[in-house]
N, C-alpha and C positions, 0 to 999 in steps of 0.2 A: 056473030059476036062483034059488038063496036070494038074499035082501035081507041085507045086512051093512049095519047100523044102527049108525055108530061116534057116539057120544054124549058123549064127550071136548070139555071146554070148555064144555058148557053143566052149571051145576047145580053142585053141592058148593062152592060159591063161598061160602057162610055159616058152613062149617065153622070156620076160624080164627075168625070173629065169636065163636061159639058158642065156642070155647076160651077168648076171652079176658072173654067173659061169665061162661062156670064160673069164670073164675080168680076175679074181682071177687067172686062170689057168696061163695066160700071166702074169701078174705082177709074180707070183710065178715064172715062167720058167726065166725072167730077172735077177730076185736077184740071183738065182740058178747060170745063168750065170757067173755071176759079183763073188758069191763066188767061185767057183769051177776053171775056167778058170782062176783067179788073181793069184790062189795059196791061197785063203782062207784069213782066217784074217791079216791083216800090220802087218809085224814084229816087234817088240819094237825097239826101238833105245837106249842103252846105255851112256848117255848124260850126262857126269860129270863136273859140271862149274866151278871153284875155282875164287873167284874174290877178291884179295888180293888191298886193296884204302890204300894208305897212310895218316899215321895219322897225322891229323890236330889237333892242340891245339887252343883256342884263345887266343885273348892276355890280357897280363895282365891285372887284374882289378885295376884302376887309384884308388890313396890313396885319399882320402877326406882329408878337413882341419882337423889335430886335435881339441878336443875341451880341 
């Protein structure tokens, strides 16, 4: 009589581990990418605005009747 060895449920149990490990590794190697190859963080920008509006008055407040 052969032996029938069913092996179901023990073992493969790391395999999703191991997927969401690749996943990390990749997402981690992209950003790496993106900083390292751009030259790292954006440079600041310098940006001095002066915004000089000419002044407006209104106009005069009308006199009421005296009393």
């Amino acid at each position: 009589m052969a032996d029938n060895i069913n092996n179901t449920g023990s073992g493969g149990g790391n395999t999703g581990l191991a997927f969401v490990v690749g996943a990390v590794v990749v997402v981690v190697a992209i950003v790496a990418w993106f900083v390292f190859m751009r030259g790292g963080a954006p440079e600041t920008k310098d940006i001095n605005v002066d915004v000089n509006v000419p002044e407006v008055s209104a106009p005069a407040f009308p006199r009421g009747p005296d009393r």
